[in-house]
C-alpha positions as CSV (number, residue, x, y, z in Angstrom):
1,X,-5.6,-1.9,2.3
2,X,-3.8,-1.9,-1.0
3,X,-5.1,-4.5,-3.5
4,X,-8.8,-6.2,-3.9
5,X,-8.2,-9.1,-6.6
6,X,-10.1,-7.3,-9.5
7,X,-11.2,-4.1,-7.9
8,X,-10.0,-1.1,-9.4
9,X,-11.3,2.4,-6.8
10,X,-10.7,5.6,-7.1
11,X,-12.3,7.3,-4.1
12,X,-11.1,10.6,-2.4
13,X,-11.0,8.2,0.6
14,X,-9.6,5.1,-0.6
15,X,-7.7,3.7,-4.3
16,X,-7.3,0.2,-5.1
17,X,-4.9,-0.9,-5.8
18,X,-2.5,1.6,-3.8
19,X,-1.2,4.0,-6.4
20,X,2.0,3.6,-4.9
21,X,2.7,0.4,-3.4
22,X,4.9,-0.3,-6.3
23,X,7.3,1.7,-5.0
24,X,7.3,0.6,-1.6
25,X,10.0,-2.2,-0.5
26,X,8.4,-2.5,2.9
27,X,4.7,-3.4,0.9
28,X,6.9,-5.9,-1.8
29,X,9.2,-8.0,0.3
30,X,6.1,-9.2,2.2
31,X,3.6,-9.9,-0.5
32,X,6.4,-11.5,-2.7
33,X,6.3,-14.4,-0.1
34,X,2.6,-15.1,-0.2
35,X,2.2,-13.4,-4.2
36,X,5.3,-13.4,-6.2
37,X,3.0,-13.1,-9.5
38,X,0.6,-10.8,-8.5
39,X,0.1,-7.9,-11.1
40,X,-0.8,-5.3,-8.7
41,X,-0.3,-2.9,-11.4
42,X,-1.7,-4.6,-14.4
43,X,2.3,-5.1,-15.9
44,X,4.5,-6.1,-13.8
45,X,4.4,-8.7,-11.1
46,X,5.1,-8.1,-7.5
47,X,8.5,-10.0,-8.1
48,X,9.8,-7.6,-11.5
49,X,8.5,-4.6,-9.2
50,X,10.7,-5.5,-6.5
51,X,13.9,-6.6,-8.5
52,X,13.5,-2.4,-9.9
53,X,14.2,-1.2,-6.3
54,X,17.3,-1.1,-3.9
55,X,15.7,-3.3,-0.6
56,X,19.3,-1.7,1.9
57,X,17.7,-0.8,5.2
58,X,14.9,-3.3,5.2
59,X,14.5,-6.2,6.7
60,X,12.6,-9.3,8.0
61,X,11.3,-8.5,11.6
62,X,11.2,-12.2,13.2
């Protein structure tokens, strides 16, 4: 689980939005194709995030 449209959660168990999907290529190249404008982060979307890190070494999985 890493985002609940208007949850914010910190619990020892579980925080929403993931504090560090941002960072993650393998959690951005998927959710840019279904949420390119999500702001998982409050700032940037899901589309700026990604364009900020190197995607080499991942890839679509058909």
């Amino acid at each position: 689980l890493l985002h609940v449209d208007g949850v914010r959660l910190d619990d020892p168990r579980l925080t929403l939005p993931h504090p560090r999907m941002a960072e993650r290529v393998f959690v951005l190249l998927p959710l840019r194709d279904i949420a390119p404008t999500l702001q998982p982060s409050g700032q940037a979307t899901v589309a700026e995030l990604l364009a900020r890190l190197d995607p080499t070494g991942c890839e679509r999985v058909a």
